[in-house]
C-alpha positions as CSV (number, residue, x, y, z in Angstrom):
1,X,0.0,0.0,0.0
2,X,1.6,3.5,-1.2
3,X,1.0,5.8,2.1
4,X,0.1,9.6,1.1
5,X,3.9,11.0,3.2
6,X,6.2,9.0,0.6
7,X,3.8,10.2,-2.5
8,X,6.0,12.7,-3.4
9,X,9.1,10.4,-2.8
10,X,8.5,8.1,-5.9
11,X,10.0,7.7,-9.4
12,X,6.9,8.3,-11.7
13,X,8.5,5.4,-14.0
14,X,9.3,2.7,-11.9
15,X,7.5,3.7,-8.6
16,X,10.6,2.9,-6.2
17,X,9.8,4.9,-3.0
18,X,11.3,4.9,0.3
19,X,11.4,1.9,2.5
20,X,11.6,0.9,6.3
21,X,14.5,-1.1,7.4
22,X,17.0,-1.0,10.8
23,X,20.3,0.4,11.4
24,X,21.8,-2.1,14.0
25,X,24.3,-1.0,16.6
26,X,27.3,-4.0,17.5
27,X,29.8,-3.6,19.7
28,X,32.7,-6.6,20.3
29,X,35.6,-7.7,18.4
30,X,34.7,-10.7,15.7
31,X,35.6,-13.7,16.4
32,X,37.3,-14.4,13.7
33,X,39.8,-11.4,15.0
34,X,40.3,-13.5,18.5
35,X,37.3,-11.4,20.1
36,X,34.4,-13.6,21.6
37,X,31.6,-12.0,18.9
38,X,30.2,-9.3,18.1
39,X,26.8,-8.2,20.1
40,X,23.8,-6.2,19.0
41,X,23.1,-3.4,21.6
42,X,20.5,-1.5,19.6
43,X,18.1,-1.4,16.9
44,X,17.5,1.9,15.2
45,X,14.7,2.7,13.1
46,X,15.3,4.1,9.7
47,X,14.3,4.8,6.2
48,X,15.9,4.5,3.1
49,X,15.4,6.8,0.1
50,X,15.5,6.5,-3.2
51,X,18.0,8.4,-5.3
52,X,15.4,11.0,-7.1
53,X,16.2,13.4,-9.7
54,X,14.2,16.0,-11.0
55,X,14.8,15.6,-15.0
56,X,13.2,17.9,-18.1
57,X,11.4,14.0,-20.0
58,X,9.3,14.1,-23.2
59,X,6.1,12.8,-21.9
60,X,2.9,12.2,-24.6
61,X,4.9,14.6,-26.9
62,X,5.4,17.5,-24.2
63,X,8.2,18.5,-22.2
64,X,7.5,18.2,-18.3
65,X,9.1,17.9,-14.9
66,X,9.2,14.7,-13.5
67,X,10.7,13.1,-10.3
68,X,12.8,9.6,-11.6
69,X,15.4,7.5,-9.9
70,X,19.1,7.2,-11.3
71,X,18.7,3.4,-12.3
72,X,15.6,4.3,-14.5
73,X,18.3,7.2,-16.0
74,X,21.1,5.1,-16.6
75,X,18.4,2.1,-18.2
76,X,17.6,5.0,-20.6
77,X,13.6,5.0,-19.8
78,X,13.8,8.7,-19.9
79,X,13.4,10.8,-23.0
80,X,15.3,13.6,-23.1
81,X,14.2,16.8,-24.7
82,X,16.8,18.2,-27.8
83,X,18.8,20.9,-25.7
84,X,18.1,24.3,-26.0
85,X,20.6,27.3,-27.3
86,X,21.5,28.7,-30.2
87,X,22.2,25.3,-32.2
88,X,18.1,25.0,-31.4
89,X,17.0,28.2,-33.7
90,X,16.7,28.1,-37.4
91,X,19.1,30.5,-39.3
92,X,17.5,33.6,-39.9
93,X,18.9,35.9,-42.6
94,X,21.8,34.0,-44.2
């Protein structure tokens, strides 16, 4: 279920949003390093984001704003607009 606080916080390709996980706190020397283990002494609540950019995309033939995730840019799932400048304008008068 999509909750209405992480609505903004999605890719509108892909719908990757934010997710709820732990951060967990050890303390102790691994065994493997002549310690007797390491120990858990805390459990931290946390979120983790998605990496969101807000990109210029051809959408239905217009250019718009939208919010999409870097591994949807680097599959190439956005369309890019042609940049703007003066290679953009027609020659006028020559």
């Amino acid at each position: 279920m999509i909750q209405p606080m992480t609505k903004g916080r999605r890719c509108t390709l892909c719908g990757k949003g934010p997710i709820r996980g732990e951060k967990i706190a050890r303390r102790g020397l691994a065994k493997k390093k002549g310690g007797v283990g390491r120990k858990i002494t805390g459990r931290t609540k946390r979120s983790y984001k998605p990496n969101l950019q807000r990109v210029r995309a051809v959408v239905g033939g217009r250019v718009v704003r939208i919010k999409v995730c870097t591994s949807c840019l680097r599959l190439g799932r956005v369309v890019k607009p042609p940049s703007g400048g003066m290679r953009a304008r027609p020659a006028v008068g020559r």
